[in-house]
N, C-alpha and C positions, 0 to 999 in steps of 0.2 A: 219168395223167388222172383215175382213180379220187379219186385222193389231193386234187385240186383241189377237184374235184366235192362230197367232203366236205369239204372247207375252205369253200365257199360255201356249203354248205347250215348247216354248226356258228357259222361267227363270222362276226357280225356286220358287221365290219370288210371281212372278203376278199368280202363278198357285196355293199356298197355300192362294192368296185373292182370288182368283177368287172361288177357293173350299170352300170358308168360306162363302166370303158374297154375292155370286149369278153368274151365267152364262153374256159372257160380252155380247150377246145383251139386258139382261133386264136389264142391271144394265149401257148401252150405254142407252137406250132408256128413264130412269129415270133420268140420269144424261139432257139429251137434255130438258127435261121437266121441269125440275126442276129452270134453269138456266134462264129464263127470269122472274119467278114468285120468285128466289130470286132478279133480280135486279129491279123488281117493287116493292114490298115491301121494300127494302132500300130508293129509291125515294119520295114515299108514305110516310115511316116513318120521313124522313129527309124534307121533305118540312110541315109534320104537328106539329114537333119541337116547343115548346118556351122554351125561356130563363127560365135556372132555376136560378129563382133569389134572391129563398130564403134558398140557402145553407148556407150563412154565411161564414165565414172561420176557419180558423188556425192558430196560432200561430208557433207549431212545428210540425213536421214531422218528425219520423222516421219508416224503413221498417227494420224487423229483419229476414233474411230468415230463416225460420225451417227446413224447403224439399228443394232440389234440388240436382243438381247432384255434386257440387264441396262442400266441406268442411274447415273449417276452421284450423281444428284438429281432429286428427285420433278418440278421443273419441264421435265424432261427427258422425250420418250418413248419406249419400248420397245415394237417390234414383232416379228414372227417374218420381218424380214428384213433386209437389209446393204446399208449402204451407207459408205463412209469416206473421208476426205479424206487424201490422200497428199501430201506435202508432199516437195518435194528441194530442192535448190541453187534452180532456177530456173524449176522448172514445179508446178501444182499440178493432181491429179489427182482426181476425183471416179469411185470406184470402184463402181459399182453405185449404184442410187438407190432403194431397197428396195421395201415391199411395198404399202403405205397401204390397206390391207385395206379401211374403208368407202369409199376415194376422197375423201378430203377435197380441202377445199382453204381452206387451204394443210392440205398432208402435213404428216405428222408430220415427214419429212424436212426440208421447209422452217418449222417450226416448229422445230426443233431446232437449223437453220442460224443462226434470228434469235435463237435463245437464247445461241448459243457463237461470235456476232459474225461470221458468216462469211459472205459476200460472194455474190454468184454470179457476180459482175465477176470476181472474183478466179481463178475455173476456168479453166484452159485446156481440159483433155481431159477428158472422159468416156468409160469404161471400162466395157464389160457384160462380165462371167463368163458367162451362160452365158441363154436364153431361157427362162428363168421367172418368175411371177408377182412371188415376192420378191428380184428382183432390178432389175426393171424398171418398178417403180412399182405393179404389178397386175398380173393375168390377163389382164385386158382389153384390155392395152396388148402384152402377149406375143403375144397370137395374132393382133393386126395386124400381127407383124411393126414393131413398134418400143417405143417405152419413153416414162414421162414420169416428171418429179419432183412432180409433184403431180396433183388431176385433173384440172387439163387440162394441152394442153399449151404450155410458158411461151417466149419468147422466148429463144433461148441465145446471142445477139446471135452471137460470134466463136468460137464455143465448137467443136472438134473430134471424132468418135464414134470409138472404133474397138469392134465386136461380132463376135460369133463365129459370128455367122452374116448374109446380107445382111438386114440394117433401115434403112431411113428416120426421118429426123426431118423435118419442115417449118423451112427457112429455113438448116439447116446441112450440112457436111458430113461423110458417116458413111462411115467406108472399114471392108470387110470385112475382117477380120485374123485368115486362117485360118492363114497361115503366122508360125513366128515375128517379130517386127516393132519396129523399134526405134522408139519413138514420142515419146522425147524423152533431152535428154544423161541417160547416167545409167540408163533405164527403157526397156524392149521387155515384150511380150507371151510367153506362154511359144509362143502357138500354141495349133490347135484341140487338144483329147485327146475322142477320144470312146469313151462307155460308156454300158450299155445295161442299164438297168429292166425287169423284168419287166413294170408295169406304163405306163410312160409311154416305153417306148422309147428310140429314141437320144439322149441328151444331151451336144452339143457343148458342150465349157466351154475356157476358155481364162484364165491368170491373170497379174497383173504378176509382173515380174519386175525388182529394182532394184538397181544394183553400186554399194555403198557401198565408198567409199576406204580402204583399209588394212583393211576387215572381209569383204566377197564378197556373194554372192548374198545378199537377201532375196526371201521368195515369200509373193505377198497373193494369196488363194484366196478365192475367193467360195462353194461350195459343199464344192469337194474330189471332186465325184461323176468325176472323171479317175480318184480313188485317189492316196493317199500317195506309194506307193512309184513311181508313172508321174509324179507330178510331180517328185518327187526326181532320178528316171533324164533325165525331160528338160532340168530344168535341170543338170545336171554335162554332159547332150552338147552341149549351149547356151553352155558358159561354159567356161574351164580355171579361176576363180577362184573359188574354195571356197565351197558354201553355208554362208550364216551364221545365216540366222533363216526361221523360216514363222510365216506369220501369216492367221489366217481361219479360215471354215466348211474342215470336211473331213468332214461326215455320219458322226457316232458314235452312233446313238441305238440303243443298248444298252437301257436300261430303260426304263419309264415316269416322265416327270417333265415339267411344266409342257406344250407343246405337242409334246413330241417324240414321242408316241405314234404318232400315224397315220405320222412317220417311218421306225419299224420297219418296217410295213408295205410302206410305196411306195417307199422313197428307197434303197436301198440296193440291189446287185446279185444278191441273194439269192431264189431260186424261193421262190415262196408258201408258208409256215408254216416255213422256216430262217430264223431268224432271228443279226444279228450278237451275237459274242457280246465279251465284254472280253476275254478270251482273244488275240480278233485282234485287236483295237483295240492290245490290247500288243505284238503282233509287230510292227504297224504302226510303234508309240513305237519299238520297240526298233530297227529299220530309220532312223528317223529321228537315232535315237542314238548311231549309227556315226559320225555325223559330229558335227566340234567347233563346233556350233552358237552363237549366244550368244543368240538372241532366239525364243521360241516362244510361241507365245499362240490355243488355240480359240473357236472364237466357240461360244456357245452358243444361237444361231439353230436350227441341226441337231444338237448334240451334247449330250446327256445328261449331268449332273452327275459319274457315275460314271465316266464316257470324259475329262471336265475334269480330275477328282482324279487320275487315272492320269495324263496328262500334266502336271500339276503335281509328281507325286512321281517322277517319271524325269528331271524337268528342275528341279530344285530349282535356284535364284538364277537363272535366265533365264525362267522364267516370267511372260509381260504377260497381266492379265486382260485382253479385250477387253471395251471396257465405253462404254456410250454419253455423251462428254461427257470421257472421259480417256486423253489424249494418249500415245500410246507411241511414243517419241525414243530414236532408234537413236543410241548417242552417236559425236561429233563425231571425226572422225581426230585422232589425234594431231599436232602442228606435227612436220617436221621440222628 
């Protein structure tokens, strides 16, 4: 407690959380509480697991980022959040709908849709990761308890939700999809995973998951705050068919670079002043490099330059930048 105490009074940083989201013995004492009643519940949910065995597959795959923080071209915009258009055989998926930090309108989101010709006819599902601000269009729309793609909120005429915790939208229908969930041929959800911030508490997240023909599992992550190696575990008890690719945020922000700062701080599992180091980030890669993967790609919404270049140099020729405006197309089965 001492050690908090002086962390709030030295840096700057821990003293405008500390001022926000609670005093550090209630928020040391929720954190101690917390933390066996998330690793029983992961236990619990992973041993009562079955194969889901009626997903079916895919054909093709491709993910188009909309949101994120790198661009492809200057007409394009980059924000510090995610959103990507998933593309299979025959359904198209809008995965998260990012952050639009002033609230425009039209979002950057939907500015970038009319840039790279993309429809909103064209969506079947929308997909939230997990209830936060850059994921759900804003803050403002997270703590009501639902999401928009720009700021207000638009017509989604036919459009489908499934979220990881119960939200509303006006005029559609939003089913809660805490349990794993097949939601089109091809595509299911992994399920809720949940883990726990020292300073923002429980975060349920949940991410697609897509069986591509003659290749296996792909896994699009919206944040990654579940942990690497807990989405790996749950897709292999999800599936008998081999992971092939991950794709998305998984919160690496190891150093200081562009937004990821206050990252360090808040977003990660680590008690106030530990900080992640590359170290684990690579135990992390290394875990992921067990298996014959073909497709790897971090977003850099939440991950640090240095946490990129490490996963680029462990996955040398299957590395996709994620990048806003440039398509990454999981290639085509082979004809038998």
């Amino acid at each position: 407690m001492a050690r908090l105490s002086k962390l709030q009074a030295e840096d700057s940083t821990y003293a405008m959380l500390f001022d926000r989201f609670g005093e550090p013995r209630e928020l040391y004492e929720k954190y101690l509480d917390a933390l066996p009643k998330i690793a029983e519940d992961w236990r619990r949910k992973q041993s009562e697991l079955g194969k889901l065995t009626d997903i079916g597959t895919t054909k093709t795959l491709s993910i188009l980022p909309l949101i994120d923080w790198h661009v492809a071209h200057e007409s394009l915009k980059g924000e510090s959040g995610v959103a990507y258009l998933v593309r299979t055989d025959d359904t198209t998926i809008l995965f998260d709908v990012g952050l639009n930090t002033k609230q425009e309108d039209p979002s950057p989101l939907l500015q970038n849709m009319q840039k790279l010709g993309v429809n909103i006819r064209e969506i079947d599902l929308i997909v939230i990761s997990h209830p936060h601000g850059d994921h759900t269009g804003g803050g403002k729309w997270a703590r009501k308890n639902t999401f928009s793609l720009t700021g207000h909120q638009i017509d989604l005429g036919r459009i489908k939700a499934f979220t990881p915790v119960p939200m509303e939208y006006p005029g559609i229908e939003v089913e809660w999809s805490e349990n794993p969930t097949v939601i089109a041929p091809g595509v299911a959800t992994t399920g809720v995973i949940t883990n726990y911030c020292f300073f923002v508490g429980e975060i349920p997240e949940q991410a697609l998951v897509i069986n591509v023909e003659s290749k296996g599992i792909v896994v699009i992550s919206g944040c990654g705050h579940q942990t690497l190696k807990k989405l790996v575990d749950r897709t292999e008890a999800l599936f008998d068919a081999p992971l092939y690719g991950l794709l998305g945020g998984l919160h690496y922000p190891v150093v200081k670079c562009r937004n990821i700062d206050v990252h360090r701080y808040v977003a990660t599992w680590k008690l106030p002043g530990e900080f992640l180091s590359i170290e684990e980030v690579q135990g992390n890669i290394d875990y992921l490099g067990e298996r014959d993967v073909g497709v790897v790609g971090l977003s850099p919404h939440d991950s640090c330059d240095a946490s990129i270049e490490a996963f680029k140099r462990t996955f040398l020729g299957t590395y996709s930048e994620i990048i806003v405006g440039q398509e990454i197309v999981i290639p085509v089965s082979n004809p038998m």
